[in-house]
N, C-alpha and C positions, 0 to 999 in steps of 0.2 A: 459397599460397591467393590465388586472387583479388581483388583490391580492386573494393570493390561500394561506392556514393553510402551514405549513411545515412538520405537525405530518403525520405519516405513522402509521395505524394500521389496524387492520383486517377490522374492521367495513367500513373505508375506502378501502380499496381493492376491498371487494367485492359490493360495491355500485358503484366504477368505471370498475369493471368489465360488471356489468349490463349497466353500461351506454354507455359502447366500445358495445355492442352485437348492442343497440337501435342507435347508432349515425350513422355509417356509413363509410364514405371515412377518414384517417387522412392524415396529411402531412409523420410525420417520425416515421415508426415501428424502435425500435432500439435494436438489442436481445442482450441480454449478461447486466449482471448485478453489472461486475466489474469497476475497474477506470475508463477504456475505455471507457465502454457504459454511465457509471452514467455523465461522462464529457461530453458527446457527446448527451446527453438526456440534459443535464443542456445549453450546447452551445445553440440549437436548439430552447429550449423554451424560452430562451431570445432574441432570435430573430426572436419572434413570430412566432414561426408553434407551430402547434397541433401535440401533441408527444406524443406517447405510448414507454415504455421502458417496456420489458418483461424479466423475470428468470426464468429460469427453478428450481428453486431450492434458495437460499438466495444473495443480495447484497454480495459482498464482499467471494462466498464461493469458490473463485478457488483461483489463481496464486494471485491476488489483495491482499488476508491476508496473503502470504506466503515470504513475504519481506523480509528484512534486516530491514525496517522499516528506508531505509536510503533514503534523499531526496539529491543524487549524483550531484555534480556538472560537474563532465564528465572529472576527471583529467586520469581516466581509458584509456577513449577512445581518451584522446591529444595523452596521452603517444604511442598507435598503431597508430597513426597517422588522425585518422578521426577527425577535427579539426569543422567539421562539428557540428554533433552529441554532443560536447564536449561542445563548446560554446553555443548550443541550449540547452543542460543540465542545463547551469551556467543561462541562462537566466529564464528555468522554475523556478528550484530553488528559484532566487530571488522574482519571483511572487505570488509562494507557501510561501516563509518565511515573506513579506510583505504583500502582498492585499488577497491574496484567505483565507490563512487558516493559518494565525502566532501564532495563538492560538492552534496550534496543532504541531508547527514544532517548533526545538531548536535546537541553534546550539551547535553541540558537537566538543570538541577535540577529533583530532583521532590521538593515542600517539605512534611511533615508536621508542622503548627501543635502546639505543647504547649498545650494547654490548660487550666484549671482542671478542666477534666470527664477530660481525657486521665489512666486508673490508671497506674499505676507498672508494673502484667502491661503493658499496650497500649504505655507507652513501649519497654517492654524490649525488647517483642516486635519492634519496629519497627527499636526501635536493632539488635536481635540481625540480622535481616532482612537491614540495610543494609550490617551486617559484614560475611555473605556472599555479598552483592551482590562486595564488594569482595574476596574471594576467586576468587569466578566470573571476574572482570574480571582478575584478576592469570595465572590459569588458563589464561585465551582467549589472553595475551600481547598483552591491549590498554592501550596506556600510559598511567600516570595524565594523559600531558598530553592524554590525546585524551579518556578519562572520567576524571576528578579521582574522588580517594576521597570516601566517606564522609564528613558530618561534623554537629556541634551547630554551632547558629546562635542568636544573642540575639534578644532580641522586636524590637529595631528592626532586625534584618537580617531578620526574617519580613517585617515592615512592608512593606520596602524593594521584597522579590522580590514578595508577592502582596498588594497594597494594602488589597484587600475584605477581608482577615482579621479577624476581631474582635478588640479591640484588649480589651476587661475579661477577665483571668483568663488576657492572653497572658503564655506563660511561657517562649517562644521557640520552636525548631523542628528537625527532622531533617531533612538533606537527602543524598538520594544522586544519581548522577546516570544516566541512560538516553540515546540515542539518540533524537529528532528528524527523520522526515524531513518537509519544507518539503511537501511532498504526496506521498501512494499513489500517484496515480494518473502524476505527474511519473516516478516510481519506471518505468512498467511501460512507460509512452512510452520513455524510455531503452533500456531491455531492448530492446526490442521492435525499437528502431533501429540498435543495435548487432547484431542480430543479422543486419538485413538489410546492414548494412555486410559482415558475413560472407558472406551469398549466400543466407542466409532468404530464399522471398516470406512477406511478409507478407501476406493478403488478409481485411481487414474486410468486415463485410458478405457475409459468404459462409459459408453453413448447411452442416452435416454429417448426411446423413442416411443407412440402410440401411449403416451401420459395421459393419466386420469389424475383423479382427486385419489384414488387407492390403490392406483398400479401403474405398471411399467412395464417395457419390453427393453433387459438391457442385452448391450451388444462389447462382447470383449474386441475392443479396435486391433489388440496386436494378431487375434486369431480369428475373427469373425464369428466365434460362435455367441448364441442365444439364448438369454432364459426371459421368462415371466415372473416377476416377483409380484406380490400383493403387500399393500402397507397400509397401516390404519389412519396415514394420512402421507402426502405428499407436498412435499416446501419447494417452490421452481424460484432458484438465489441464481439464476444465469444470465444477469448483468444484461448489457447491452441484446444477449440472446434470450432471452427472457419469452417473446414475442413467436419465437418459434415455437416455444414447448407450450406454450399458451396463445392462440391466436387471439384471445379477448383483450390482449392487452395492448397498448398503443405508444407508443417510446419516438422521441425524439433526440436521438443522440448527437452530441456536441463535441468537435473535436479539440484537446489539449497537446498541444506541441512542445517539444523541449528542443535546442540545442547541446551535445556533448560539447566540452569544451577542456582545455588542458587548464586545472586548477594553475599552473605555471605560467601561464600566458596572462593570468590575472592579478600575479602576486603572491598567487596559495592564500587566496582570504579564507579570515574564519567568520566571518561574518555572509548572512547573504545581503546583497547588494541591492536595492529596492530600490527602482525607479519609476518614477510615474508615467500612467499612458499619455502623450498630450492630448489633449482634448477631454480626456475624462476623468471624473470627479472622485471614482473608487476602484481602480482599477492600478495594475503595477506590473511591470516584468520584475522578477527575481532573478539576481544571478548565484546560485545554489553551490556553498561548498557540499561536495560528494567524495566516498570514499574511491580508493582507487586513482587518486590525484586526480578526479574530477571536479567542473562544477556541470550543473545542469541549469542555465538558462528557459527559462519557459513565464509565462505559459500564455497561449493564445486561449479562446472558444469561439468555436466557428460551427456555425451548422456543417453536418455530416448525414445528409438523407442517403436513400439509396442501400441497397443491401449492404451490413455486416460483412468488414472484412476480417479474417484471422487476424492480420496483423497490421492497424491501420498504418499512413503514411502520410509525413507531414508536406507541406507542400511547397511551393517556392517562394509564394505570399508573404505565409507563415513564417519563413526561413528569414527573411527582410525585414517584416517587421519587428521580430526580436531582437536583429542587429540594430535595425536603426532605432529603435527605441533605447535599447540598454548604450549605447554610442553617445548618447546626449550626456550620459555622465561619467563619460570615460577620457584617460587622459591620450590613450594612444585607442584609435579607432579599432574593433574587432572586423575582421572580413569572411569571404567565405571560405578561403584558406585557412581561416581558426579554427571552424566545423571538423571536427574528430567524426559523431554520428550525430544522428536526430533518433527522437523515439516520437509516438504520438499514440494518445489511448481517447476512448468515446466514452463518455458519462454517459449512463444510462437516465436519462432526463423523463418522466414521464411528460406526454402531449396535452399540455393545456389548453390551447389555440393559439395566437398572435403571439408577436413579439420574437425578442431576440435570443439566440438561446442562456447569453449572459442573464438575460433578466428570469430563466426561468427557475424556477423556485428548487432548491435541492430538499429539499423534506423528503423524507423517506416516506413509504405506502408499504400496505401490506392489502393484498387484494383477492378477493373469492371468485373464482371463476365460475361459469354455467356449470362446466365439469365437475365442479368440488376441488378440485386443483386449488393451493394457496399459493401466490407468488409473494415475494417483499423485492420492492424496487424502488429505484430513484436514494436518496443519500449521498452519501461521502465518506471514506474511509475512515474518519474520525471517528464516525459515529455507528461504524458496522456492529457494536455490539449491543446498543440498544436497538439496530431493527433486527439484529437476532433474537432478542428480548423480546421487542414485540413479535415476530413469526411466529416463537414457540409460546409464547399467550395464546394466540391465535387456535393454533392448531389445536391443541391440548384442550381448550373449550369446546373449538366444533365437534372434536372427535372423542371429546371423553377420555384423554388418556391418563393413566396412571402416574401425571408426575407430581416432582416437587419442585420447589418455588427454585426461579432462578437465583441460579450462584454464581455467575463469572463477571459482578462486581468486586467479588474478592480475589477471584483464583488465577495465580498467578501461571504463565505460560512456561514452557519447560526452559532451564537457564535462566531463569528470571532469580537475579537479587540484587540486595540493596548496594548502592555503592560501593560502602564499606567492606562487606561481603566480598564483591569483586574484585578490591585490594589486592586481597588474599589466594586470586587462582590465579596459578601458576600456569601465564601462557604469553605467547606475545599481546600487545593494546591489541592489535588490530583484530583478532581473534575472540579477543573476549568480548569487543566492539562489536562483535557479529554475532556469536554465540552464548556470553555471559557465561556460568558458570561450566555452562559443555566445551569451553576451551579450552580445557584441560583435558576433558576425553579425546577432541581430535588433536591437541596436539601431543600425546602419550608414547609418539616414536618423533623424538628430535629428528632425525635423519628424511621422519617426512617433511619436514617445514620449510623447506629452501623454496625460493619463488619459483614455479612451471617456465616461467620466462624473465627476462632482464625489463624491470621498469612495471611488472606486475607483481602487487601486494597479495597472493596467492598464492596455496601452496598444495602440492597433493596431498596431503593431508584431509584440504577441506574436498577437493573434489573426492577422495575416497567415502568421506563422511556422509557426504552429497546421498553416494552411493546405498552406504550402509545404513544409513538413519535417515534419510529424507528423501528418501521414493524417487528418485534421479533414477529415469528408465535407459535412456540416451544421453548423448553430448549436447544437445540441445538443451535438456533438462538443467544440466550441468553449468552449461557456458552462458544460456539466457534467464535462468532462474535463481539456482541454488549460488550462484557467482550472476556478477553484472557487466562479465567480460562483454559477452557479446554486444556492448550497445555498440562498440570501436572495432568495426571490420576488419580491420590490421590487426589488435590485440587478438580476436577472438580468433584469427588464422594463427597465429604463433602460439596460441593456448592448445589446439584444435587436439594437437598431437597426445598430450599429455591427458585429456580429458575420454580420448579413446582406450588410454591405456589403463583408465580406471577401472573400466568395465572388463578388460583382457583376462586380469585376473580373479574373476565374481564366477 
């Protein structure tokens, strides 16, 4: 196979744009430019077809950056019983924390306070939980020293990990451990670049319209102009939009809420802070260390009918019950003056009938349209690479194509090495924290390193890199993708300046 740059930038976009008009037939058109598609673009060209991956709009701008930022091993879905689902979680998991992208994911304790209010059913329950958490995890064949077991912890080791806990009637605490990635949307950049290292175009900013099973009408958003491509099969991975580019398909998307919140106002825990919903038996708010002296508090699910917005919005509901929930095990109460930002993203749920959107089933689908069109929908970002797996199954039989068997159980993403490995590059943590062994190509001029702002971990360095390797067309790209400035309206106005100026000199 050819060796192909892995950098994303304009000048390459629209050089392979001109090239899609002049070439002709490809293998696999693949719209949507989240996990989904950027895995399902990266499957494909490793097993040689010619692959076009189209956005309407940025890598990573929908559901894909609106995460928990957690890589789930599926102790959620043991506990309802789909045993299914749960196990296949623990398996992506261990693939994600070992070979694809370990330089992006860590494993966090996720710490359940014993309280004086916590019964003796709710401890059980939790301890029971955490047990086959550590089943699942033994199952996956991911080693304790990559997620450590299960265990009880004393009230000054609760103390220690999540500081705001309340301290009358602590009784100590259960901790198991999950998966961490540093950012979602870090996650889909990668993907997305590794796949063009394969011979993927990438191209942002480029609409899909009049879809079939073999063709397309695309549209370049920055200039309006048009072509037709033909393709010997076509994958629709557009998330919650799924339904436009496919009317056959029927989604009920569920809205997840977060709180921004000043890691500082909590303590700087390194632990996330788990606390149970009252009333319900498997459910929990998380209060989420994040980088950038965040945490992020979340997560609701709330039905979200009605049309698709670009950019959902959490609501006031929402807003309350994360406070008053996460409150119950805190020592100084949080309010709405702690709120830095809110973010909120829609799972793409597919329509089962009744019920609530908690109880509906995240299994992924992969689906044939009247059109011949394939879509793959519903999932979890845990597990976006086994339903790129299955897509490119899919296709590749209906359509006869000439590939070979998938490889991106082994293949690691660009930056991707072992701990040890990462010792050894020469850049700041927080740098290699984000890019693993490319920390060292952005940070290659010391003089760019210094923070864009006072109190942001940030440096023009990354926003240039943004620029020059990771397809940042705008400040927007920059401030709400490639960086996580933007969730903090205040930060992302003091960053604003420095992000324009990346582009000044391009």
């Amino acid at each position: 196979m050819a060796s192909h740059s892995s950098a994303l930038h304009a000048d390459r976009r629209t050089r392979e744009l001109h090239q899609l008009a002049d070439d002709g037939r490809i293998d696999v058109l693949v719209i949507g430019g989240g996990v989904t598609g950027a895995g399902v673009a990266l499957d494909a060209a490793t097993r040689g077809l010619n692959v076009v991956l189209v956005e309407k709009r940025d890598l990573a701008f929908g559901t894909s950056r609106w995460s928990s930022k957690l890589v789930h091993g599926g102790l959620r879905y043991l506990a309802s019983g789909n045993v299914g689902i749960a196990r296949e979680s623990a398996i992506e998991r261990g693939i994600l924390m070992t070979r694809t992208a370990p330089h992006l994911v860590r494993a966090l304790p996720q710490l359940v306070p014993v309280l004086d209010s916590t019964t003796v059913f709710g401890k059980t329950l939790v301890r029971a939980g955490f047990l086959a958490g550590d089943i699942l995890r033994a199952g996956a064949h991911t080693s304790p020293t990559v997620l450590p077991r299960s265990r009880t912890v004393r009230p000054d080791r609760v103390a220690e990990l999540a500081p705001a806990v309340r301290r009358q009637g602590l009784r100590g605490g259960l901790i198991a451990f999950d998966g961490q990635l540093v950012d979602d949307a870090r996650l889909v950049i990668g993907l997305a670049r590794t796949a063009a290292m394969h011979g993927a175009k990438i191209l942002t900013r480029t609409g899909a319209y009049k879809v079939t099973g073999t063709s397309a009408t695309l549209r370049d958003e920055l200039t309006g102009s048009e072509m037709v491509i033909e393709a010997r099969t076509v994958i629709n991975a557009a998330g919650v939009w799924s339904g436009e580019i496919d009317p056959d398909i029927s989604l009920r998307p569920s809205r997840g809420t977060h709180l921004v919140l000043s890691a500082g106002r909590l303590g700087n825990p390194t632990a996330a802070l788990t606390v149970p919903i009252p009333g319900a038996s498997n459910r929990f708010v998380f209060a989420l260390p994040a980088q950038l002296g965040r945490v992020y508090l979340g997560l609701t699910d709330e039905a979200a009918p009605g049309p698709v917005p670009d950019i959902p919005a959490a609501s006031e509901e929402e807003i309350d019950f994360l406070l008053a929930t996460v409150n119950t095990a805190l020592e100084n109460p949080l309010g709405r003056s702690d709120v830095l930002g809110t973010f909120a993203g829609l799972r793409p749920l597919l329509h089962t009938g009744d019920g609530s959107t908690a109880d509906l089933s995240r299994n992924h689908a992969v689906l044939h349209s009247s059109t011949g069109l394939v879509s793959v929908v519903g999932g979890k970002l845990t597990t976006y690479r086994k339903m790129a797996e299955d897509a490119v199954d899919a296709v590749v039989e209906l359509a006869g194509l000439p590939a070979g068997p998938c490889r991106t159980r082994a293949l690691p993403l660009v930056g991707t090495a072992s701990p040890d490995a990462l010792r050894n590059v020469v850049a700041p943590p927080s740098l290699i924290a984000r890019y693993g062994t490319e920390a060292a190509l952005v940070a290659a001029d010391p003089a760019m390193l210094a923070p864009i702002a006072d109190g942001l971990d940030v440096s023009r360095a990354e926003l240039d890199f943004g620029v020059s390797h990771e397809g940042a067309l705008d400040v927007d790209d920059l401030l709400d993708r490639r960086t996580r400035i933007g969730l903090v309206a205040a930060d992302r106005a003091r960053a604003l300046g420095a992000a324009e100026s990346a582009f000044e000199t391009r």
